[in-house]
N, C-alpha and C positions, 0 to 999 in steps of 0.2 A: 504494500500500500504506500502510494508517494501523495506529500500533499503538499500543496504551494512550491509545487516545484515547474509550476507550466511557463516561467522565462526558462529554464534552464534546458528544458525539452526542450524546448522552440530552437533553442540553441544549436542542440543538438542535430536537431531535425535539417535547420538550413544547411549543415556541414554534410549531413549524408547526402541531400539534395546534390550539394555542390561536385561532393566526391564522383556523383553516378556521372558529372561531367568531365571527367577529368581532374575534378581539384581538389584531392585529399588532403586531409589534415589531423593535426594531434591535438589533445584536448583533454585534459590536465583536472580532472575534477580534486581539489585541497582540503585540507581544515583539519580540527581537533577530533579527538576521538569521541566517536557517537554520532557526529553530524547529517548521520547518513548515507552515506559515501558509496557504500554496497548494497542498500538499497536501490540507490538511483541509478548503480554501474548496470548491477540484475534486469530494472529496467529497463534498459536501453536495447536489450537483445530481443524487447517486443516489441520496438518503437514502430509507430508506424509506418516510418520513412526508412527502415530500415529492411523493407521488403525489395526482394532480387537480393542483399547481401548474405556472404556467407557470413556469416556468428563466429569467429573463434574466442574463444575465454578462460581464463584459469586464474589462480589466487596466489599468490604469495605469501611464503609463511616464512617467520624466522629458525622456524627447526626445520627447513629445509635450503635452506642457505646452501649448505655442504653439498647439495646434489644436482652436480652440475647439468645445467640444459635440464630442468626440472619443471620451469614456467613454460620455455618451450614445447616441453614432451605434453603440458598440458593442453596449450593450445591446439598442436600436432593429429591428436590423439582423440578429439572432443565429437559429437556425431556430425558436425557441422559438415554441409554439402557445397563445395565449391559452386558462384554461381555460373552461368555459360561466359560474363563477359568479364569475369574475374573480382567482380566487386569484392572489399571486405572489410566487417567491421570487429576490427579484435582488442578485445578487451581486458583488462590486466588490473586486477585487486592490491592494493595496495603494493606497490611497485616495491617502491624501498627495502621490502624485503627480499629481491629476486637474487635470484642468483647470478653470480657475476657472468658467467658464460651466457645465461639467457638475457643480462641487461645487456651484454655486447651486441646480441642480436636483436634487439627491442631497438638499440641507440642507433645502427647501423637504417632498422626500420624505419626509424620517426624521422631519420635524416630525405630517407627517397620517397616518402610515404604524399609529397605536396604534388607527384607526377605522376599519382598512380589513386585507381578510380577504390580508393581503403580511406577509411577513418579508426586512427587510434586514439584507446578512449584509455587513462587511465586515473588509479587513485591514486593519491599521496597524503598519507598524515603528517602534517605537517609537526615540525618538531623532534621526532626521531632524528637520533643522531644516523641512523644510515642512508638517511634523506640527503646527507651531502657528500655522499660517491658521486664519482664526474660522472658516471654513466646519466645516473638520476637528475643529476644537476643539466646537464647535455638535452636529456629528453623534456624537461621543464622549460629549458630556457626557448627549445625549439617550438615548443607550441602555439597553435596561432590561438587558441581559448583559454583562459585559465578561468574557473567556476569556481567559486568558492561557496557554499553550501549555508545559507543560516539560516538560525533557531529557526524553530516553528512560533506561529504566531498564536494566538488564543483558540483561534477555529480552528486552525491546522493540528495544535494538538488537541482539541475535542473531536475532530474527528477523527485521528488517529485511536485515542482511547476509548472513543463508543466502536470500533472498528476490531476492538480484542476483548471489549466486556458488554459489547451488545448496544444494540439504540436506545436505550431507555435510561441511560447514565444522565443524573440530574446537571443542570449546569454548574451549581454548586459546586457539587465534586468535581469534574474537570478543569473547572477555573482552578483547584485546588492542587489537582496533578500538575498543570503546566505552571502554578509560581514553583511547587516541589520539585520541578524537572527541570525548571530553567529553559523549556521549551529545547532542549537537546532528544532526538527521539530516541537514541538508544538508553536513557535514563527513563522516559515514557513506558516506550516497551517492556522495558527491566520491573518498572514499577506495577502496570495495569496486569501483567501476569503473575506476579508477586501477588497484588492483590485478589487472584481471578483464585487464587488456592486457598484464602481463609475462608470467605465463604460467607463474608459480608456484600451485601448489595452499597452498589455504584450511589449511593441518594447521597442527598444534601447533608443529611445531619452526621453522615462520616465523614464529613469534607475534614471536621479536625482529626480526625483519625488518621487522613493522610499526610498531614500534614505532622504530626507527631510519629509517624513510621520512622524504626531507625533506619539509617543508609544505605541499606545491606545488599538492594539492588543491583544488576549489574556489575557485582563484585568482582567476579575472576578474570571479567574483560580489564577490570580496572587494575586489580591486581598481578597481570599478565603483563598487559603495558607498563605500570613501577619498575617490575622486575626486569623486564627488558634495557630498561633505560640506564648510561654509565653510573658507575659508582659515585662520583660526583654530584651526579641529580637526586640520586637516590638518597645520599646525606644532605642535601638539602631538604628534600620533603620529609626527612625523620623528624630533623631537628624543626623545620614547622609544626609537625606534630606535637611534638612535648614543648616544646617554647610557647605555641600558640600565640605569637608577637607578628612583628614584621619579618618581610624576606631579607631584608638586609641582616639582621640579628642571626635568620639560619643559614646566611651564606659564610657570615662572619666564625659561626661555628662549623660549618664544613670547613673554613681556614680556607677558603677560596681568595684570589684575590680580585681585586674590585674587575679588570676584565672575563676573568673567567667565570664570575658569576654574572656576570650579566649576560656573556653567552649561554650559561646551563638555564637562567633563569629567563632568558627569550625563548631558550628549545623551549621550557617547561608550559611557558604558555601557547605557543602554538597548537600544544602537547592538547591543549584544553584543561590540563590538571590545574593551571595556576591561573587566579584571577591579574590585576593588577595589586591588589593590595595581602593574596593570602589564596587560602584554595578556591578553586573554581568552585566547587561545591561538597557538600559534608557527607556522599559519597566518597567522594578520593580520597579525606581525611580517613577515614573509616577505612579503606584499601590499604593507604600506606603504613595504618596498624596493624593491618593482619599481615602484612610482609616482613614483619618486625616479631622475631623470640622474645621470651620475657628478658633474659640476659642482653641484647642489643635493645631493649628499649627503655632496660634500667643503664645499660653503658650511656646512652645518650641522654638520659635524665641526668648522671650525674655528671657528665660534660655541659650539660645545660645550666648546671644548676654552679660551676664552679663560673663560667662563663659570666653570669647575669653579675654573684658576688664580685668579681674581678672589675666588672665593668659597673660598679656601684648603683648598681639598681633594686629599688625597695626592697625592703627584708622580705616581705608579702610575695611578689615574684616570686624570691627564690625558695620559699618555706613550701606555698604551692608543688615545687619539685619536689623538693625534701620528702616531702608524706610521700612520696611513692617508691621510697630509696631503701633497701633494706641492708645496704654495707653500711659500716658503722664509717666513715669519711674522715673522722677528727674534732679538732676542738672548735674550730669555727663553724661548723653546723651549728654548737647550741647557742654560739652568742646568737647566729642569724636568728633561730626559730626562739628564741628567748626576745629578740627586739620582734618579733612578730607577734608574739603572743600578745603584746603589749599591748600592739595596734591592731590587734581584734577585740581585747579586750575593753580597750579605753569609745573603742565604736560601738560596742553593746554583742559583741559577738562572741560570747565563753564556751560555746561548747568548742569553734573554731579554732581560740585558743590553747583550751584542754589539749587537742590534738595534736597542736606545732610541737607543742610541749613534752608529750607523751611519746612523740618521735625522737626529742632530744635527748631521752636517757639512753637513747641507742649506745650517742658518742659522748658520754659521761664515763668515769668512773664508778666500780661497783659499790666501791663504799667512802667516801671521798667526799670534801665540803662539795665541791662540784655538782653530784650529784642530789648533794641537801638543796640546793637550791633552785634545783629546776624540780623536787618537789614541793617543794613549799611556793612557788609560783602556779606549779599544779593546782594544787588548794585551793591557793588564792580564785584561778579560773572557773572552778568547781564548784565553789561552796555556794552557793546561787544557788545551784539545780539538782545537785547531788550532796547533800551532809554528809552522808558515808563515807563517799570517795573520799571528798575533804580529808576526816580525821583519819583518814589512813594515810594519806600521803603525808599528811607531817608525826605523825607515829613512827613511820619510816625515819622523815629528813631529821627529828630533833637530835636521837642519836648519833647522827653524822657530823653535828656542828660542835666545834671543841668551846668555843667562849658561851657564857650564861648569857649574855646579854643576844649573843645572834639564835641561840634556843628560845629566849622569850622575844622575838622578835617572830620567832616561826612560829608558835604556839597561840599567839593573838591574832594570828591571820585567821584561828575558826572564833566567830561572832560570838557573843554570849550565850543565843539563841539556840546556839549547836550546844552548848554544853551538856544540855538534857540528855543528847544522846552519846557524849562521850563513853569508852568506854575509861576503867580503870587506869588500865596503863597511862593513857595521855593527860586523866588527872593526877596521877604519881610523879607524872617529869614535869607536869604545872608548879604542884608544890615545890617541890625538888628545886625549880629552878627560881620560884619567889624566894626562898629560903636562902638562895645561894647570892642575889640581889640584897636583899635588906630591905631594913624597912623602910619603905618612900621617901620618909622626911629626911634622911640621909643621902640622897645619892642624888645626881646634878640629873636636869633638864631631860635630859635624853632617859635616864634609869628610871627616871619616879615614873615618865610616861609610859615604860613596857612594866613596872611593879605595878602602877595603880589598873593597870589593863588586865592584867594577870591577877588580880585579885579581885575584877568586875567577877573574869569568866569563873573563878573558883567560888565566888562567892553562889551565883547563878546555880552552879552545877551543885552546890547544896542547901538551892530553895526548897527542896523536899525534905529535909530535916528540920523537926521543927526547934529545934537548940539554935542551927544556926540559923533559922529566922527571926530566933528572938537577938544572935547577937549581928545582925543584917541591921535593927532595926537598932541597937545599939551604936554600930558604926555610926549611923545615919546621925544619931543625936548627938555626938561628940562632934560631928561637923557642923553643926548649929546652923538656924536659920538663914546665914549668908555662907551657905558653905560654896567654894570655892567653883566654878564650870567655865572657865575661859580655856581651859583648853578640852581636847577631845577626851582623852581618858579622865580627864576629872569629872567632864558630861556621864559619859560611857556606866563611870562605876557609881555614878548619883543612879543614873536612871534604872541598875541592877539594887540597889538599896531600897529605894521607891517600892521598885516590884514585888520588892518581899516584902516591905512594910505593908503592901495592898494586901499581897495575897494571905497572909500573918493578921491582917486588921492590926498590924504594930503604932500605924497612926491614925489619925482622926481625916475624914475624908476633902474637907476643907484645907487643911496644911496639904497635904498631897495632891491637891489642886493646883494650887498655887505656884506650888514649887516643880510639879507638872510640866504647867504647862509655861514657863522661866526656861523651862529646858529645852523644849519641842521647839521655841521662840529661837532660839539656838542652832535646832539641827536645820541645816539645808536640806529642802525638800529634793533637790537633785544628788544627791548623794545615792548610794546604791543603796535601797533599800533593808536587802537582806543583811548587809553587814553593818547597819546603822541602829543606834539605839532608837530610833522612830517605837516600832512594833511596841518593844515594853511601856513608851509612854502614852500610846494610844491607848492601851489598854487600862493604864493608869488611871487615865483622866474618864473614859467610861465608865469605871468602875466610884469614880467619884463623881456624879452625875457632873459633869463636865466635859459631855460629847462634843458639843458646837464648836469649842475649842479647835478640834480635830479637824473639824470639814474642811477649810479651803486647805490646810496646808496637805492633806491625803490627798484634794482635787490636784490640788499643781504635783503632787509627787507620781500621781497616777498617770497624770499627762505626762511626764518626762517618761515615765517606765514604759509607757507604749510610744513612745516617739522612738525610744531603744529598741523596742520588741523583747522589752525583756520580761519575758511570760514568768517567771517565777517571782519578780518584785508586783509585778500586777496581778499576781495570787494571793499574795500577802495581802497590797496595799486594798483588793477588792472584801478581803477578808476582815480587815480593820473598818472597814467603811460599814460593812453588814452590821458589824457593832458599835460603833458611833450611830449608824441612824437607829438601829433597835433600841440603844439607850436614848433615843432622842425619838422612842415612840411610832417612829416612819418606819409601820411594819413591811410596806409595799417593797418601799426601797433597800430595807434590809434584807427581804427575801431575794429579792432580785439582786445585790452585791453576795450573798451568800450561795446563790448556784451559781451566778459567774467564777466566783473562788475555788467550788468545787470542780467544778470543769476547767479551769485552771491548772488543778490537780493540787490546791491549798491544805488539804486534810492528807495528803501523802508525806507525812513526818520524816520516812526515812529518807526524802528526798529533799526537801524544807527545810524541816524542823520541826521542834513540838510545838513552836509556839505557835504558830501559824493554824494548824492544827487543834489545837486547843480553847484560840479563838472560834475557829469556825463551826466546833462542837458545839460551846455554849451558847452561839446563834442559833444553833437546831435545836439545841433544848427549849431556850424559853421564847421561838417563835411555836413549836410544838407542830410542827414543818414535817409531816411523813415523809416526804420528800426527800429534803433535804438531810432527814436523821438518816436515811439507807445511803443517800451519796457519800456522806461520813463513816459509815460503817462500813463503805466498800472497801477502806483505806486501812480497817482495823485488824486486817489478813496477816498483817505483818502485826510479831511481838511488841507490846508497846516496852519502851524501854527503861520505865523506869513506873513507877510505881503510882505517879499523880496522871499520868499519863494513860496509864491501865484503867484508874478508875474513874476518868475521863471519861472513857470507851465505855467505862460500865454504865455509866450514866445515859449513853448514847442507847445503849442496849436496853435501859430499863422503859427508857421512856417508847422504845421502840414495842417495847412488850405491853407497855400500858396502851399504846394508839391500837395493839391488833385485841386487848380486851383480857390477858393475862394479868390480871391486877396484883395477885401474889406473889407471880414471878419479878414482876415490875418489883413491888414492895422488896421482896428480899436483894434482887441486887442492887437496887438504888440503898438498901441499907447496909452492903456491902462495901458498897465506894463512898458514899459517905464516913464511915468508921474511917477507912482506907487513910480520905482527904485528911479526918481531923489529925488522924495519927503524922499526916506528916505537917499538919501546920497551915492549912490551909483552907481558912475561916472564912472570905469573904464572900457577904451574902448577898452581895451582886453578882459577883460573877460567876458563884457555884452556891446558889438558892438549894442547895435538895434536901434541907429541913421541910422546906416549906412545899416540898411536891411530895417530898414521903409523908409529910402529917397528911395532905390532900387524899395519898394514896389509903392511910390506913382510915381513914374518916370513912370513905367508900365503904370499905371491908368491916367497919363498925369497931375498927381501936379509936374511940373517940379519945380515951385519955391519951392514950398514945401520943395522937395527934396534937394535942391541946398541948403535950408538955415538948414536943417538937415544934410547935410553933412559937412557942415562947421562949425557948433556947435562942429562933433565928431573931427573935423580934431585941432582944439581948446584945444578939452580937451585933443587930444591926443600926440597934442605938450606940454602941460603941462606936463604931465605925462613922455614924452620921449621915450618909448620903441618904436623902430621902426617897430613894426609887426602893431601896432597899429598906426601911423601915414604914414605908408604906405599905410595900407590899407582906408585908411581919403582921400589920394590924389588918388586913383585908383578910388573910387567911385567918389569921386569930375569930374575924366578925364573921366568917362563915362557917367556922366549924362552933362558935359560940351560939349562934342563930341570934331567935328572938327578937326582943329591945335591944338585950345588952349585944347585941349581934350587929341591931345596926349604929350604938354607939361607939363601937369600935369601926366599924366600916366608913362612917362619919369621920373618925377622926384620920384612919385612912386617907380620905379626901383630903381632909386639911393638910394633911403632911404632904400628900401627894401633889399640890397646887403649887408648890414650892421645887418640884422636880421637871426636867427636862422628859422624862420619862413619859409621856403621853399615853403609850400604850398600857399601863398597870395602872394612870388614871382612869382610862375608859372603863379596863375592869373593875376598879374599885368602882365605879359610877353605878354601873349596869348593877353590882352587889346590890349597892345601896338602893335601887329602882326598886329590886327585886324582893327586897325585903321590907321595903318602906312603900309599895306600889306608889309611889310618886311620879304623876308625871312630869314634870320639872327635870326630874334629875334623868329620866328617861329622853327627854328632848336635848338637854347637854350628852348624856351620852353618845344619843347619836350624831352629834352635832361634829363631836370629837372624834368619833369612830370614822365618822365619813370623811372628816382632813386627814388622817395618819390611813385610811386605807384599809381599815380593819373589817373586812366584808363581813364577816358572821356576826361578831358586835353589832356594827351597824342594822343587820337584817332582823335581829333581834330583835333590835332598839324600835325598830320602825314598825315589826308586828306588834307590840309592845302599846304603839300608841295607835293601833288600827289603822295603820298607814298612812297619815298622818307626817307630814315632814315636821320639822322646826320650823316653829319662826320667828326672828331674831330680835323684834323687840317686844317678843311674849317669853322667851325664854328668863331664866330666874341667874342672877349674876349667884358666883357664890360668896361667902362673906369676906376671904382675902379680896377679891375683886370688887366687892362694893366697900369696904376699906382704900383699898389702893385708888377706887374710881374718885370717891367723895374727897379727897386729899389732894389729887390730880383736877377736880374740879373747881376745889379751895384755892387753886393757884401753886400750889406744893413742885418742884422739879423730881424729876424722875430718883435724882440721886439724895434730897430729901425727904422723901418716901422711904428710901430703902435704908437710914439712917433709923428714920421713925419707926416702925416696924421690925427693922434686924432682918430684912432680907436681901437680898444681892440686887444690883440695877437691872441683871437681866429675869429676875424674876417679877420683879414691876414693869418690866416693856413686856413681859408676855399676859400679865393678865391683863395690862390695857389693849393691849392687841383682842383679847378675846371680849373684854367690855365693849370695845367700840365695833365688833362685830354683832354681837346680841344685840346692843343698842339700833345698830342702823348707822353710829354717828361715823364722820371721815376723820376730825378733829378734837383737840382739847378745849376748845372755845364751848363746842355744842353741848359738852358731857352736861353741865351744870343745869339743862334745858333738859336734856332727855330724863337725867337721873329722875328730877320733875314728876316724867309725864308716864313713869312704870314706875311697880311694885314691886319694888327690888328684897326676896326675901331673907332675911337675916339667919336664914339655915340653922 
């Protein structure tokens, strides 16, 4: 099949016309390989103007060189009938292969062939080097035609590929073939039979399917031709291969000089293999790999890769070779892949770097500083995405480094956060080496910051004892209220003291607010997340109803961590945000940060960490997320490693037993990891309530004492403690397991405690208690008023059966007594920050119930309150 070849016929055609007159001639059809060349030679022996000529023809091959008069014998020998007046048209397949006896006879031909009634037609691939024997050169230069063959055009190759896979080929897909073919038909051909064997139809919607095919087509021709070609071109096209750069760079490593590679690299193009800037197409590339062993493609990787360094080109270049190199080279491999890891890493690329890295102990030593520190850089690349790996590679390097000071220099490269899962040993060469440092206030600048770093993580890694969370909390006081944060590790081991003091209840949840959030104030939000004390003080200030703190600076740190793509700080940071908004009420938004986290893969500890993990448990627990409690428990496959950690988990699983109706089972293991928590110290009744869900749980089952003297335990620790999410929700359970009046005077005062918290969502349910036990519809219309801002759909649907469907409305609605306090004072003329002096509340808890005043009201401003207050029955609850 020939298509868009009808000038070149024509061509043809007028020369055999001419020839039946006497005036023969030769005719030279050129080009790269594929072009079609024998297609259109095959042709010619049906041409229509080629009737009355005798036909002779034959092919030239290079393993037949050696046999002399071989093109000839073919011709000779063909059925072809001489015609009566001697016409002839002989025809010769790629010439440049002939053999020398039969190109003397071809050359001797083409020279007498313009007085005699013949036309010689022949092919030349242009670019072969045996294209420039005199013979070849002789019969080219003698031709009165030279045809040069190009691409197919869009139609030409759709009709060529509906011509091997049928008419019904959508246009989609053949517009598809011919950009992947480059409109070459031996690539076409190569391709449309390729394809004609999987056994997918020609339509549209595979167009990307061909287009993602690898190169494979066409191969042996392609690889045939390579092979053919001098040694010289051939290291040329290698080293394009593995360079992947420009042609200059792989002439420069064939060691060619500047003339002779511009002759191999004009063959090369004529050849069709080379564009002007690199391959012709990513077939060839793909060819000139398969003609290459592993040992000549590692030979020329690692002349590529000495080449690049020599000639000062990025470390990234040359590391890219590297990873494919499996001889150990020397000592400048690791500086290379060591300055590379850097610039993967400082780009947001750690797994990238892991790897330079993990090729670089090739050419280390086995047990040598050398080798300490292309682990301890490992670590460092790692500890992001793998905590494991992390503390194994400096369990490894500390051993290897003979000074204390470059041991705690390796050792603080895993986070606080990682401590959880340390094991033994790498706490042993902690100690060991704080020990061997001194103690901080002794030792210059550079010592105090790897001692006081080195006693953040040792302290961390025994927040589950609870001795040393009482002496966590001791430290913390002997630094007193200005204690020192100008630099990193004095941040670092405040915000590890904090954390036990939270989780300890060691201090009052106001001071640990404050000094919170001093710190956070502190940490750049572009810092990498995972190794930054961020995580501990987000949770800090949650647990001290002091979420809002949190929000912009997790926004801007979440924007940098995905401008990185760096999917393990945006597990975290989506995890911290699940609970800033659950303590800040905004169920919607915390469900929805907390399965982003978990599909993140935030609950995967051994990969993380625990802390991360930890958090995004106690988002499942007190959203009570079926959901979300199994996405967590998918992660609980793996041993938890330490023992607060386990009963974390346990906690996951109780609750998971009470959502499917096992209330016993619930009961005993939630009374399991509770004991667990207390035994090692970890009291706070925000962030792990399961007093207050096991008295719930046994209220069910009818341990009312039970219950009664578990909620008064939480209600205890959690007026210790002071946050009022957490002591609200102490008296709400208290008022429902007490019932009654007295049931709903504790649920009342719930509320009142609860109007003073960030906590929205444990007001709603304290509200709906008190509806429910007070049938009030007042407090039923704030419920749902509140249920329907934070998102809490079943509150809500409640609240609204509740009042017989029935919405709110807002200047019928009943203020409650903080707010009509805070309103009448605000009305009086009072400033937002003399309100909160008057009262002994914080500023932001007077702008939230004037926010909720001037919404029940109606009003936009402080002018009108004084007017509205007026014209409603504001009742004194």
């Amino acid at each position: 099949m020939l298509f868009e070849r009808e000038g070149e016929l024509d061509l043809v055609g007028r020369s055999l016309r001419n020839a039946a007159d006497g005036a023969g001639s030769v005719i030279v059809v050129a080009g790269p390989l594929g072009n079609g060349k024998t297609a259109f030679l095959r042709a010619l022996a049906h041409h229509r103007e080629a009737t009355g000529f005798a036909v002779l023809q034959a092919s030239a091959s290079p393993i037949e060189r050696d046999f002399p008069h071989g093109v000839v014998s073919q011709l000779l020998d063909g059925p072809a009938e001489l015609s009566a007046d001697g016409r002839l048209l002989v025809l010769v397949d790629d010439v440049q292969w002939a053999d020398d006896e039969s190109l003397a006879v071809l050359e001797k031909f083409a020279g007498q062939v313009a007085h005699r009634s013949a036309v010689l037609v022949v092919t030349l691939r242009e670019g072969d080097s045996l294209a420039s024997r005199p013979a070849v050169v002789s019969i080219v230069a003698g031709a009165a035609h030279r045809i040069r063959l190009r691409p197919l055009l869009l139609a030409g190759s759709a009709a060529l590929v509906r011509g091997l896979l049928g008419p019904h080929c959508d246009d989609e897909f053949t517009i598809a073939c011919h950009e992947v073919a480059g409109g070459n038909p031996m690539f076409l051909t190569a391709l449309a039979l390729s394809w004609s064997v999987g056994g997918l139809p020609p339509v549209a919607a595979n167009a990307a399917t061909v287009r993602a095919m690898p190169p494979t087509w066409a191969r042996d021709r392609l690889v045939s031709c390579i092979r053919a070609q001098p040694e010289q071109a051939q290291e040329v096209l290698r080293g394009l291969v593995v360079l992947g750069g420009g042609l200059s760079d792989a002439a420069a490593l064939a060691e060619l000089d500047r003339f002779t590679a511009f002759d191999v690299i004009r063959s090369l193009r004529k050849l069709g293999l080379l564009s002007a800037t690199g391959f012709a197409h990513p077939a060839v590339s793909a060819a000139v790999e398969e003609t290459m062993t592993a040992d000549e493609r590692e030979d020329v990787q690692i002349r590529s890769a000495r080449f690049l360094h020599d000639n000062g080109r990025p470390a990234e270049e040359v590391a890219r070779l590297l990873l494919g190199i499996t001889r150990p080279l020397g000592r400048w491999v690791v500086e290379v892949l060591r300055v590379a890891a850097d610039t993967a890493l400082r780009s947001g690329s750690p797994e990238t770097a892991a790897r330079y890295l993990r090729r670089a102990l090739l050419d280390t030593s086995t047990d040598g500083e050398d080798r300490a520190k292309v682990l301890v850089d490992i670590a460092t690349a790692v500890r992001g995405f793998d905590v494991q790996a992390a503390v194994r590679s400096i369990s490894y390097a500390a051993p290897l480094l003979r000074e204390p000071r470059d041991r705690a220099a390796a050792l603080i490269r895993l986070t606080p956060a990682v401590m959880g899962n340390a094991p033994e040993a790498v706490l042993s060469m902690m100690r060991q080496v704080a020990a061997e440092l001194g103690d901080p206030a002794g030792l210059d600048p550079v010592g105090r910051e790897l001692a006081l770093r080195l006693e953040a993580r040792l302290r961390y890694a025994d927040s589950t004892d609870r001795a040393e969370l009482a002496r966590a909390v001791s430290r913390l006081t002997e630094m007193g209220p200005d204690a020192p944060m100008q630099t990193g590790a004095e941040r670092e081991l405040l915000a590890v003291l904090l954390h036990s003091a939270v989780t300890g209840v060691g201090r009052r949840a106001d001071e640990v607010a404050a000094l919170a959030g001093r710190l956070l104030a502190c940490e750049p939000a572009f810092s990498p997340h995972s190794s930054s004390a961020a995580p501990l003080l987000v949770s800090c200030l949650a647990a001290a109803d002091s979420p809002g703190v949190t929000k912009r600076w997790l926004d801007q740190a979440l924007e940098i961590a995905r401008s990185r793509h760096d999917a393990v700080s945006e597990a975290m940071i989506r995890s911290e945000q699940a609970l800033a908004h659950l303590m800040s009420g905004q169920v919607e938004a915390a469900a929805r940060a907390a399965t982003d986290a978990a599909a993140l893969g935030a609950g995967d500890w051994s990969a993380v960490g625990t802390s991360a993990a930890v958090v995004l448990a106690g988002v499942a627990l007190q959203l009570r997320h079926p959901v979300l409690t199994d996405q967590a428990l998918t992660f609980a496959v793996n041993v938890p490693v330490n023992d607060c950690l386990a009963a974390v988990v346990g906690l996951l699983r109780s609750s998971d037993a009470a959502l499917r109706g096992d209330l016993p089972g619930a009961s005993m293991t939630l009374m399991e990891c509770g004991v667990r928590l207390d035994q090692s110290g970890w009291r706070n009744p925000v962030l792990y309530p399961w007093r207050t869900f096991l008295a719930q749980l046994k209220h069910r089952l009818g341990e009312t004492e039970d219950a009664l003297a578990l909620a008064e335990e939480e209600r205890l620790i959690a007026q210790e403690w002071g946050a009022p999410s957490g002591i609200g929700r102490a008296w709400r359970v208290l008022g429902a397991l007490t019932g009654g009046a007295r049931g709903v005077e504790l649920t009342s005062r719930a509320v009142e405690v609860l109007e003073e918290s960030a906590h929205a969502l444990e007001l709603a349910l304290a509200l709906r208690q008190w509806a429910e036990l007070s049938g009030r519809e007042d407090l039923w219309r704030r419920c749902l008023d509140i249920a329907t801002e934070i998102g809490a759909g079943n509150i809500a649907a409640q609240a609204r059966a509740a009042l017989g469907g029935r919405a709110p409305t807002g200047a019928g609605t009943r203020l409650t007594p903080s707010e009509r306090r805070v309103a009448l004072l605000a009305a009086g003329g009072r400033s937002n920050q003399e309100i909160a002096i008057e009262l002994a509340v914080t500023p932001r808890a007077v702008e939230k119930h004037l926010t909720n005043t001037y919404r029940k009201l109606g009003v936009r401003r402080r002018a009108e309150l004084a007017s509205a207050l007026r014209q409603v029955a504001a009742d004194p609850g």
